[in-house]
N, C-alpha and C positions, 0 to 999 in steps of 0.2 A: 509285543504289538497288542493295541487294544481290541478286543474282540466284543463288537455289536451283537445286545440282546437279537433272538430273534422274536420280532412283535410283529400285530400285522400293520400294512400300511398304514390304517387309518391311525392307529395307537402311533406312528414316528409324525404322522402330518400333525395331528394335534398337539404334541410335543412342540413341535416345530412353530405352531401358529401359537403357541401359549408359554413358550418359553421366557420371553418378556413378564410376561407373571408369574410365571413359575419361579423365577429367580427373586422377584419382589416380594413373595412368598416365604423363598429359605429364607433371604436377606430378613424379614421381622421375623419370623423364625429363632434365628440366632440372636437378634438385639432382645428377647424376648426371654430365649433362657440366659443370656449374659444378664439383665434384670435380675431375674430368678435366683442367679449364685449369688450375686450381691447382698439379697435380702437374705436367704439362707445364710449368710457366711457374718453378717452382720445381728440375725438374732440368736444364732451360736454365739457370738461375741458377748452379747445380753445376756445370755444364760450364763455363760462362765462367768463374769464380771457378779452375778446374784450371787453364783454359788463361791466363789470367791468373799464375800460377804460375810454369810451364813458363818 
Protein backbone atom coordinates (compact mmCIF):
# COMPACT_ATOMS: atom_id res chain seq x y z
CA UNK A 1 0.00 0.00 0.00
CA UNK A 2 1.21 3.42 -0.89
CA UNK A 3 1.86 5.45 2.16
CA UNK A 4 1.28 9.49 2.13
CA UNK A 5 4.27 11.90 2.98
CA UNK A 6 3.21 13.60 6.11
CA UNK A 7 3.27 17.56 4.84
CA UNK A 8 1.20 20.19 6.21
CA UNK A 9 -1.89 20.99 4.50
CA UNK A 10 -0.90 23.85 2.82
CA UNK A 11 2.22 21.93 1.15
CA UNK A 12 -0.74 19.01 -0.30
CA UNK A 13 -3.17 22.16 -1.38
CA UNK A 14 -0.51 23.62 -3.46
CA UNK A 15 0.59 20.51 -4.78
CA UNK A 16 -2.74 20.04 -5.76
CA UNK A 17 -3.48 23.50 -7.22
CA UNK A 18 0.02 23.35 -9.17
CA UNK A 19 0.13 19.96 -10.31
CA UNK A 20 -0.90 20.93 -13.80
CA UNK A 21 2.58 22.62 -13.85
CA UNK A 22 4.33 20.59 -11.92
CA UNK A 23 3.80 17.83 -14.47
CA UNK A 24 4.66 20.44 -17.51
CA UNK A 25 7.73 20.88 -15.59
CA UNK A 26 8.93 17.08 -15.23
CA UNK A 27 7.55 16.52 -18.81
CA UNK A 28 10.65 19.40 -20.18
CA UNK A 29 12.52 18.09 -17.55
CA UNK A 30 12.84 14.76 -19.28
CA UNK A 31 12.68 16.11 -22.99
CA UNK A 32 15.57 18.20 -21.73
CA UNK A 33 17.88 15.42 -20.33
CA UNK A 34 16.68 13.08 -23.35
CA UNK A 35 18.53 16.16 -25.52
CA UNK A 36 21.36 16.07 -23.12
CA UNK A 37 22.25 12.16 -23.83
CA UNK A 38 21.82 12.70 -27.43
CA UNK A 39 24.44 15.36 -27.57
CA UNK A 40 26.68 13.59 -24.96
CA UNK A 41 26.42 10.30 -26.86
CA UNK A 42 26.93 11.91 -30.14
CA UNK A 43 30.19 13.96 -29.25
CA UNK A 44 31.60 10.70 -27.57
CA UNK A 45 30.94 9.46 -31.13
CA UNK A 46 33.22 12.56 -32.35
CA UNK A 47 35.79 11.86 -30.22
CA UNK A 48 36.31 8.15 -30.95
CA UNK A 49 35.82 8.65 -34.77
CA UNK A 50 39.23 11.51 -34.13
CA UNK A 51 40.93 9.03 -32.17
CA UNK A 52 40.25 6.34 -34.41
CA UNK A 53 42.14 8.69 -37.08
CA UNK A 54 45.14 9.56 -35.15
Amino acid sequence: MLELMELPRGVWRWLAENGRDLGRIATAAEKIADELAAIRKALQEDEQKEQNRD
